[in-house]
Gaussian input, Z-matrix of N, CA and C with variables (Angstrom, degrees):
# hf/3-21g

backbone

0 1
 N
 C     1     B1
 C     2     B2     1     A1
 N     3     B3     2     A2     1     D1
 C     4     B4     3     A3     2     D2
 C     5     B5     4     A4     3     D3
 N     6     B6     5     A5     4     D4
 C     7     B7     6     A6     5     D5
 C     8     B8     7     A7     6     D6
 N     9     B9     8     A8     7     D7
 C    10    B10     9     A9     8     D8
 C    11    B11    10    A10     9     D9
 N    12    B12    11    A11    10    D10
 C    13    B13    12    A12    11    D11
 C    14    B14    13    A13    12    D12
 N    15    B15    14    A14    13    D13
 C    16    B16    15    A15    14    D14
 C    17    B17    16    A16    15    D15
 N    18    B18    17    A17    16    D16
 C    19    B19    18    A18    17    D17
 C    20    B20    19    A19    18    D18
 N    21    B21    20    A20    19    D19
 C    22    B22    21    A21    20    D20
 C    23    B23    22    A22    21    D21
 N    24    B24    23    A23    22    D22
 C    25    B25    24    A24    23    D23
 C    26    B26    25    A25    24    D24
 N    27    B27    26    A26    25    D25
 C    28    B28    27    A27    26    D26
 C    29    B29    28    A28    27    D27
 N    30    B30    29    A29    28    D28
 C    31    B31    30    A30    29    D29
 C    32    B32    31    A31    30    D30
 N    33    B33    32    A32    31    D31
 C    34    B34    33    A33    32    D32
 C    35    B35    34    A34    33    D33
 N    36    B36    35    A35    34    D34
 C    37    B37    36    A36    35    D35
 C    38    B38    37    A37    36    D36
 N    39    B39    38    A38    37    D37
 C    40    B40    39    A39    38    D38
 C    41    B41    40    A40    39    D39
 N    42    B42    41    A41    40    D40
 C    43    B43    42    A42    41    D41
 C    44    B44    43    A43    42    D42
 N    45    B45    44    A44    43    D43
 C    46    B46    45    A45    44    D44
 C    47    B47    46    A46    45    D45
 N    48    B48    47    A47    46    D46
 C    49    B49    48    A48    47    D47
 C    50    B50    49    A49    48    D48
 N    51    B51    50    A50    49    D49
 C    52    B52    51    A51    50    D50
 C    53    B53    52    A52    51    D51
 N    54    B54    53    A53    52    D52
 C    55    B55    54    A54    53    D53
 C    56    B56    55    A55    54    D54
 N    57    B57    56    A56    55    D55
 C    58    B58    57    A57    56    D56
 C    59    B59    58    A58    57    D57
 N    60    B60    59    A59    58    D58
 C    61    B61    60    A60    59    D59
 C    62    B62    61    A61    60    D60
 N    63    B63    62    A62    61    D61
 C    64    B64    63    A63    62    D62
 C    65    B65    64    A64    63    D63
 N    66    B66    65    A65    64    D64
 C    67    B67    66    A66    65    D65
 C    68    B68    67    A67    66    D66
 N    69    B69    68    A68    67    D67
 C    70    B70    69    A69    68    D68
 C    71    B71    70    A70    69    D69
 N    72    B72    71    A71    70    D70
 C    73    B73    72    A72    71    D71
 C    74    B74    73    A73    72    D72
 N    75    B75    74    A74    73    D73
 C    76    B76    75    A75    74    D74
 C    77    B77    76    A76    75    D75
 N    78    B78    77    A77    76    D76
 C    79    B79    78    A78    77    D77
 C    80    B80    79    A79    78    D78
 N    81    B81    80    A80    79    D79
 C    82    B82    81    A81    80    D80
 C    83    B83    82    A82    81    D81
 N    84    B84    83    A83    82    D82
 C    85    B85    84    A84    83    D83
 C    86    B86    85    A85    84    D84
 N    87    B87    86    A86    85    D85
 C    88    B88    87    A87    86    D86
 C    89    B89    88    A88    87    D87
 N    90    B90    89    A89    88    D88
 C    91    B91    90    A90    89    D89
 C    92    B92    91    A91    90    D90
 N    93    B93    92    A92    91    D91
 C    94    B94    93    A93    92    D92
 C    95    B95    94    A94    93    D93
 N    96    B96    95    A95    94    D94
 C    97    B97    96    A96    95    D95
 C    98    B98    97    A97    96    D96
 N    99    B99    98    A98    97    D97
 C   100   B100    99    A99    98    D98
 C   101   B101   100   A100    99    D99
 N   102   B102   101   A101   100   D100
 C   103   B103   102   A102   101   D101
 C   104   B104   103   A103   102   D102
 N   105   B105   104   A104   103   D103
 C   106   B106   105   A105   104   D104
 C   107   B107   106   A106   105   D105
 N   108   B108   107   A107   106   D106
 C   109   B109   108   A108   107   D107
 C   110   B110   109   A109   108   D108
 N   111   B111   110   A110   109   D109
 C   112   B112   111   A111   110   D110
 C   113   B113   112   A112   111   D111
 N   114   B114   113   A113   112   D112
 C   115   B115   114   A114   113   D113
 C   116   B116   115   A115   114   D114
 N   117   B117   116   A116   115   D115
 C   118   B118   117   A117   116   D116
 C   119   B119   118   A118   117   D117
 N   120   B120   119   A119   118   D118
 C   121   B121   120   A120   119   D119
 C   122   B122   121   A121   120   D120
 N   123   B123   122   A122   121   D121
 C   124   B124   123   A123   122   D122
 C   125   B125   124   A124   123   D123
 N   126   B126   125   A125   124   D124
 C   127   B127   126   A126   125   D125
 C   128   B128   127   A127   126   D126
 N   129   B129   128   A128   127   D127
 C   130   B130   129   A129   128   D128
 C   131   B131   130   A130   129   D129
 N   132   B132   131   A131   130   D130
 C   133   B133   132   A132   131   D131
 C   134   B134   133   A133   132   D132
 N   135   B135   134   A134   133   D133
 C   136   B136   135   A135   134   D134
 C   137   B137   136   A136   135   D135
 N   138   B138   137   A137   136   D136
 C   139   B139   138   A138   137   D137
 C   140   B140   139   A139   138   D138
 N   141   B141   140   A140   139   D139
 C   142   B142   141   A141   140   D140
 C   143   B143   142   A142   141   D141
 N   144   B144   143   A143   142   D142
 C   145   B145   144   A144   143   D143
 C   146   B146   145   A145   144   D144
 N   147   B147   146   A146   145   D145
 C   148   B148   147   A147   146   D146
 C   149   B149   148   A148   147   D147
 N   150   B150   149   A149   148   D148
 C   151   B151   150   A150   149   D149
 C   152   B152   151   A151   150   D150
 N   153   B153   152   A152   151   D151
 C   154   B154   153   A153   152   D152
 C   155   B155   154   A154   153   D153
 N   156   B156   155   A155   154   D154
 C   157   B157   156   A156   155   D155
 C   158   B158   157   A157   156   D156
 N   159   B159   158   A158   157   D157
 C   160   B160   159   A159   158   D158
 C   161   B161   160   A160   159   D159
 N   162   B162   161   A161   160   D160
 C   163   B163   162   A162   161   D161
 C   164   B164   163   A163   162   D162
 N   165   B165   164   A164   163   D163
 C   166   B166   165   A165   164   D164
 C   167   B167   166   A166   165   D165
 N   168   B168   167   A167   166   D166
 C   169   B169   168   A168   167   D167
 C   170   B170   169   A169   168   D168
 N   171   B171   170   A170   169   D169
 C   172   B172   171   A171   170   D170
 C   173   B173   172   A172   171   D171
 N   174   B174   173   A173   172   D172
 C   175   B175   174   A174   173   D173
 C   176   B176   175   A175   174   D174
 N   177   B177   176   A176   175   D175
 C   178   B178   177   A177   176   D176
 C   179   B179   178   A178   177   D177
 N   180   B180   179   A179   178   D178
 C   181   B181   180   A180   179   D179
 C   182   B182   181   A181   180   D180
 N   183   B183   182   A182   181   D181
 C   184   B184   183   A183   182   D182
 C   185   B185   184   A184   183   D183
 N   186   B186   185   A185   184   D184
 C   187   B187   186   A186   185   D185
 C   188   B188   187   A187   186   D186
 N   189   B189   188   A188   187   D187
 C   190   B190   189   A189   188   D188
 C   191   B191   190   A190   189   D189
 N   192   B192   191   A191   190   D190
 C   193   B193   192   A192   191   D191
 C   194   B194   193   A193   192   D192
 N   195   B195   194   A194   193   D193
 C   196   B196   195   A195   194   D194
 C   197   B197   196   A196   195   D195
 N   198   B198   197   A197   196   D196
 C   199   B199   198   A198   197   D197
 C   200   B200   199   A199   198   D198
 N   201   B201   200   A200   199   D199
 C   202   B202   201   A201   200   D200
 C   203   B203   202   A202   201   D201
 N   204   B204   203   A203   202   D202
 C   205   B205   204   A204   203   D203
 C   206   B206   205   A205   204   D204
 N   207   B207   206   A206   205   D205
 C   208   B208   207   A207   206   D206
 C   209   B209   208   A208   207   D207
 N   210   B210   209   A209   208   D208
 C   211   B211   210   A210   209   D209
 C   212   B212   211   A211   210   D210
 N   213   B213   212   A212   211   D211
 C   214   B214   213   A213   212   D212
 C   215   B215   214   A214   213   D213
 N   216   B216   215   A215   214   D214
 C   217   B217   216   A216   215   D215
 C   218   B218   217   A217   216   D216
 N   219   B219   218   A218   217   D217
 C   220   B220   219   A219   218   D218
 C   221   B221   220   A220   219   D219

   B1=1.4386
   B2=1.5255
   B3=1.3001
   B4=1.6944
   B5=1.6641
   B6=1.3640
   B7=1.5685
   B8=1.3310
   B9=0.7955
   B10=1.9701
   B11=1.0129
   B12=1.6145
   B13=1.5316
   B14=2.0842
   B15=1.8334
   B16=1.6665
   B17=1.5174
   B18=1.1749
   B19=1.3594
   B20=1.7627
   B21=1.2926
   B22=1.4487
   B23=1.7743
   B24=1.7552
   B25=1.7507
   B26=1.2407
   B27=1.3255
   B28=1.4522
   B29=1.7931
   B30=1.5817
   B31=1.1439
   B32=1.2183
   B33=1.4516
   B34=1.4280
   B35=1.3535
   B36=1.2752
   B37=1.7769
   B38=1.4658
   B39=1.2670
   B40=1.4089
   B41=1.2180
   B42=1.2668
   B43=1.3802
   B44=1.5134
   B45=1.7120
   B46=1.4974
   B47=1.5750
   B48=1.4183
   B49=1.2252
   B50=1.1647
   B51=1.8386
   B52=1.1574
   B53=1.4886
   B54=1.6826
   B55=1.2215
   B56=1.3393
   B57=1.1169
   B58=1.5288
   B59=1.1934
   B60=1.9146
   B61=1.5526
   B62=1.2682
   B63=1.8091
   B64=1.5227
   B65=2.1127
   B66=0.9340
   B67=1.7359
   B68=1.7428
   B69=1.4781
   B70=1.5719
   B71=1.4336
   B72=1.3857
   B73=1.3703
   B74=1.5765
   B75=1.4155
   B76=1.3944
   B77=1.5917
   B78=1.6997
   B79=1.3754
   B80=1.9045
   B81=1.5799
   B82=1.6350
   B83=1.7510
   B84=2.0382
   B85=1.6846
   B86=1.7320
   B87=1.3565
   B88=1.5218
   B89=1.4090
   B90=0.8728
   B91=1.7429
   B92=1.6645
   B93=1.3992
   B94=1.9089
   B95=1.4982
   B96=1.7251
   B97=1.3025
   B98=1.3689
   B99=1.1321
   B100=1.5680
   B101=1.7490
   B102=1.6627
   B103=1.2013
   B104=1.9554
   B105=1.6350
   B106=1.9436
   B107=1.2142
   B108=1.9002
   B109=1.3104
   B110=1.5579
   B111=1.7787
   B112=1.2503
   B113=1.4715
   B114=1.3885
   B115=1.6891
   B116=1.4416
   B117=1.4642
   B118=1.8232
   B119=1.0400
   B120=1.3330
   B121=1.7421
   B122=1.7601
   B123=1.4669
   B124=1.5142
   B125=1.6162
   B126=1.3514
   B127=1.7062
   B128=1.3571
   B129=1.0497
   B130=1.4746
   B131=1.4780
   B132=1.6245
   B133=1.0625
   B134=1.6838
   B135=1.4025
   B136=1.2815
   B137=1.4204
   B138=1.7600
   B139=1.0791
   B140=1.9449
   B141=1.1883
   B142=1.3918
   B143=1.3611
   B144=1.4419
   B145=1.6295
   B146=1.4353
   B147=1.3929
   B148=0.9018
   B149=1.5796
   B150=1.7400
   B151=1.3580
   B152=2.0384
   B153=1.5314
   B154=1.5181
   B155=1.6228
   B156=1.1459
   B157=1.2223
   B158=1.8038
   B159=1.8058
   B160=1.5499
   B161=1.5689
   B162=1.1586
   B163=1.5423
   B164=1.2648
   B165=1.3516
   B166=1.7538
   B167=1.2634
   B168=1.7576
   B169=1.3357
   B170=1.6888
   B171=1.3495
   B172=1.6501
   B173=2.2937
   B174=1.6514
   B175=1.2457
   B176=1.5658
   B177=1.2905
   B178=2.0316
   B179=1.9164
   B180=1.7803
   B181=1.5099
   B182=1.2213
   B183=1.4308
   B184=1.9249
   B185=2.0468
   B186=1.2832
   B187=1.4677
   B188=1.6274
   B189=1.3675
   B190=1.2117
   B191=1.7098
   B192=1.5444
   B193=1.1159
   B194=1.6609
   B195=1.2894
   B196=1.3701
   B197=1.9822
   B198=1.4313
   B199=0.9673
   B200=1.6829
   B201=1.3052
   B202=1.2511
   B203=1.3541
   B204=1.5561
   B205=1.7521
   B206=1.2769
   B207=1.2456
   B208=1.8820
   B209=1.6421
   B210=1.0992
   B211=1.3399
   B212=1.8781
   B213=1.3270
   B214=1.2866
   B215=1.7049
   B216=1.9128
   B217=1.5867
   B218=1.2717
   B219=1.8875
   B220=1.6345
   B221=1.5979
   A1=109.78
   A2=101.66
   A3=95.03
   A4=97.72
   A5=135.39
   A6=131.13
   A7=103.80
   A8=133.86
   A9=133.16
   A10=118.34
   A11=115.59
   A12=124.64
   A13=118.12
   A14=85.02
   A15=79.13
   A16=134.16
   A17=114.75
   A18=146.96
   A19=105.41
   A20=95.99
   A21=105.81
   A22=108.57
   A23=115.28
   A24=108.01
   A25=90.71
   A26=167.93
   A27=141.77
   A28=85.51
   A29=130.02
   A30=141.69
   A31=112.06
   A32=115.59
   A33=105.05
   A34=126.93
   A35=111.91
   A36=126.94
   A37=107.77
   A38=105.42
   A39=118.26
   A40=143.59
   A41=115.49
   A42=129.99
   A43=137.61
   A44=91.87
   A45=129.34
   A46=103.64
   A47=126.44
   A48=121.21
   A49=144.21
   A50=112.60
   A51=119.89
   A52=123.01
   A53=117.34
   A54=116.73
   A55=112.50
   A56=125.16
   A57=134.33
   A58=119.10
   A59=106.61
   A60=115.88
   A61=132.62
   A62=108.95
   A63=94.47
   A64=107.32
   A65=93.18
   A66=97.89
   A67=119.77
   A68=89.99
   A69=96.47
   A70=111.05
   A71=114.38
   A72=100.44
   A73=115.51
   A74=119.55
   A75=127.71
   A76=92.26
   A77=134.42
   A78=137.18
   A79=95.65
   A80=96.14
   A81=80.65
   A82=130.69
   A83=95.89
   A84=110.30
   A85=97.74
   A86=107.12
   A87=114.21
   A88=111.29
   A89=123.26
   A90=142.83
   A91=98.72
   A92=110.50
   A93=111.11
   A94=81.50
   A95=109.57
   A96=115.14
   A97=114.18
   A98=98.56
   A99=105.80
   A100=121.67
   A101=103.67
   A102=90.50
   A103=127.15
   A104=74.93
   A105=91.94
   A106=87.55
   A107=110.54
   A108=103.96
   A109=119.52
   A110=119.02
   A111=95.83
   A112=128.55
   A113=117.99
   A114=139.64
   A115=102.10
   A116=115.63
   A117=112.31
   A118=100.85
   A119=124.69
   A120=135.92
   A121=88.59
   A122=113.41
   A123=112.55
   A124=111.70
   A125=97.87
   A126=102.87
   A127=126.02
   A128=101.52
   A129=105.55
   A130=119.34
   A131=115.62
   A132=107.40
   A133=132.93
   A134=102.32
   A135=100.34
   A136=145.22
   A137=90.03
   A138=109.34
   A139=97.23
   A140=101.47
   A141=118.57
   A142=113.33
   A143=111.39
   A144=124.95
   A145=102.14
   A146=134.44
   A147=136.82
   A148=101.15
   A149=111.05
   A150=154.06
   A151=107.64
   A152=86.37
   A153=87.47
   A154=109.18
   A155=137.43
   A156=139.81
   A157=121.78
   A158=94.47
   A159=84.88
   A160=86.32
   A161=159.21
   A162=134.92
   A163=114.25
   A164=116.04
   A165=120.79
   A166=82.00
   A167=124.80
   A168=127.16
   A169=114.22
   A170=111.69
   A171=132.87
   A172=91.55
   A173=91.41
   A174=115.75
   A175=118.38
   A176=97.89
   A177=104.45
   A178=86.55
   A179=126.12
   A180=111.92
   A181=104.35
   A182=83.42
   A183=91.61
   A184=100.99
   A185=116.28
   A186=115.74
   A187=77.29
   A188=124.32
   A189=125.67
   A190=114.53
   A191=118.17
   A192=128.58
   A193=111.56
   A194=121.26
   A195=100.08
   A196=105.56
   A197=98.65
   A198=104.19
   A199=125.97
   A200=118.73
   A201=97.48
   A202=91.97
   A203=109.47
   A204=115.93
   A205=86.53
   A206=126.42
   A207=135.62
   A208=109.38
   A209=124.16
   A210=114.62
   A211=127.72
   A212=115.66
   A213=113.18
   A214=105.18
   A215=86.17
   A216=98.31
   A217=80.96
   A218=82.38
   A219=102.67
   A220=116.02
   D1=161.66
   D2=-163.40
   D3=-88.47
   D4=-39.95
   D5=166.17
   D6=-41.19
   D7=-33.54
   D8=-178.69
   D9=-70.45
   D10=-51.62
   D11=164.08
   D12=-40.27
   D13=-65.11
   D14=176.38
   D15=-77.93
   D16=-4.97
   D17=151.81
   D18=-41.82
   D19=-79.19
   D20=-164.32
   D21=-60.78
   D22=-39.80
   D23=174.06
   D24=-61.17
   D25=-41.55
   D26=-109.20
   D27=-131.83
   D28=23.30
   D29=160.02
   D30=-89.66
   D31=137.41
   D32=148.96
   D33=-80.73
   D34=166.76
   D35=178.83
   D36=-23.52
   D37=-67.17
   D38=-178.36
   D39=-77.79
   D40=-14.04
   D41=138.94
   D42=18.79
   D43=-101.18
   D44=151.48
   D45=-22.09
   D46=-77.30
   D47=173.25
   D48=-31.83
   D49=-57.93
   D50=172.78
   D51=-68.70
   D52=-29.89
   D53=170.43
   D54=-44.72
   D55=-47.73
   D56=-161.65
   D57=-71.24
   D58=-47.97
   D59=156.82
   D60=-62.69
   D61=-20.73
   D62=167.80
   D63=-81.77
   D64=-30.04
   D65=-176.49
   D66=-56.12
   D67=-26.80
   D68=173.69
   D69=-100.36
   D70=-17.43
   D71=171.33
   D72=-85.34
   D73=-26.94
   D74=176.51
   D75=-57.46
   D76=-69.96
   D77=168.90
   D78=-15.29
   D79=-81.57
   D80=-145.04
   D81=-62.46
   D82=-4.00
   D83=-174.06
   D84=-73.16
   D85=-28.23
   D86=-176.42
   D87=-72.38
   D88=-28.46
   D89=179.27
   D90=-70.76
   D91=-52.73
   D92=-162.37
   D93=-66.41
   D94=-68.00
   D95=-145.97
   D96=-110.32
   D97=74.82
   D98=-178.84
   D99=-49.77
   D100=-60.47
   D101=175.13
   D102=-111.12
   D103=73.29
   D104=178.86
   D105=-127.16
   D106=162.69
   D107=163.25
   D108=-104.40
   D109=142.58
   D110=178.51
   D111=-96.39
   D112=108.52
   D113=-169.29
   D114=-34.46
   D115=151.73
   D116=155.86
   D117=-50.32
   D118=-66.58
   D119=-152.27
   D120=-33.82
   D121=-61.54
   D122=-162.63
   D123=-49.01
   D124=-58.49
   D125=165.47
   D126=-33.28
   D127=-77.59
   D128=-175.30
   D129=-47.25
   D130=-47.01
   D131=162.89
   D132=-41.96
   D133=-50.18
   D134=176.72
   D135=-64.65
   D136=0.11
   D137=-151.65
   D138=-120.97
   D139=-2.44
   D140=157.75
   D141=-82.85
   D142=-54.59
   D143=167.30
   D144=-32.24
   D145=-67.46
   D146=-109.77
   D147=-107.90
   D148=-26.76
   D149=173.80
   D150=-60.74
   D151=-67.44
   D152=-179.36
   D153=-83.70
   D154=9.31
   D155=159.27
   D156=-76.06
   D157=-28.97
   D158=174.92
   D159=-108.68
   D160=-61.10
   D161=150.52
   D162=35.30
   D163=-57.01
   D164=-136.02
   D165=-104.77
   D166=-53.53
   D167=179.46
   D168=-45.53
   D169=-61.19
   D170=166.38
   D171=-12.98
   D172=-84.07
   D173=-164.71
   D174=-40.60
   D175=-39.13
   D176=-147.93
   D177=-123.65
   D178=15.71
   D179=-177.00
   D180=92.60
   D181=-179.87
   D182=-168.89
   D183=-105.00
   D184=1.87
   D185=-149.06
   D186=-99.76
   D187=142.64
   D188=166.66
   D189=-87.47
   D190=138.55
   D191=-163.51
   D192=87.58
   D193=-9.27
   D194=-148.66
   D195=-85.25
   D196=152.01
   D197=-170.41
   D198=-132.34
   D199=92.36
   D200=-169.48
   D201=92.79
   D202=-160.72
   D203=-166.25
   D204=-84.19
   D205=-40.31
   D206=-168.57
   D207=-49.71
   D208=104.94
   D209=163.65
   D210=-98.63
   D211=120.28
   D212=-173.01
   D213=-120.50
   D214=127.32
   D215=-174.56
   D216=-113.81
   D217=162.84
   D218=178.23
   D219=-119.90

């Protein structure tokens, strides 16, 4: 659809990702805790989590640990 198209350039990089990680994590809290409710507060948080995790990736490369030209995997 053509709203999807201009939708999707006017995303950033990281985006795509976190949508998915908050959607599966909203999925799997609904799965543990079926009958709790899950708060914004919880959301949002996670969804900061989930934000500055590809953030950090964005910033510092895609190689985890890496530092400088030096990259250290574990």
């Amino acid at each position: 659809m053509k709203w999807q198209e201009g939708a999707k350039k006017n995303m950033p990089p990281w985006a795509e990702n976190v949508l998915q990680g908050i959607a599966y994590w909203i999925g799997h809290r609904r799965a543990l805790y079926l009958h709790h409710y899950l708060t914004e507060g919880a959301i949002v948080a996670e969804l900061a989590n989930l934000m500055g995790a590809h953030l950090y990736d964005v910033d510092h490369g895609s190689e985890i640990g890496q530092v400088g030209k030096e990259t250290y995997r574990s």
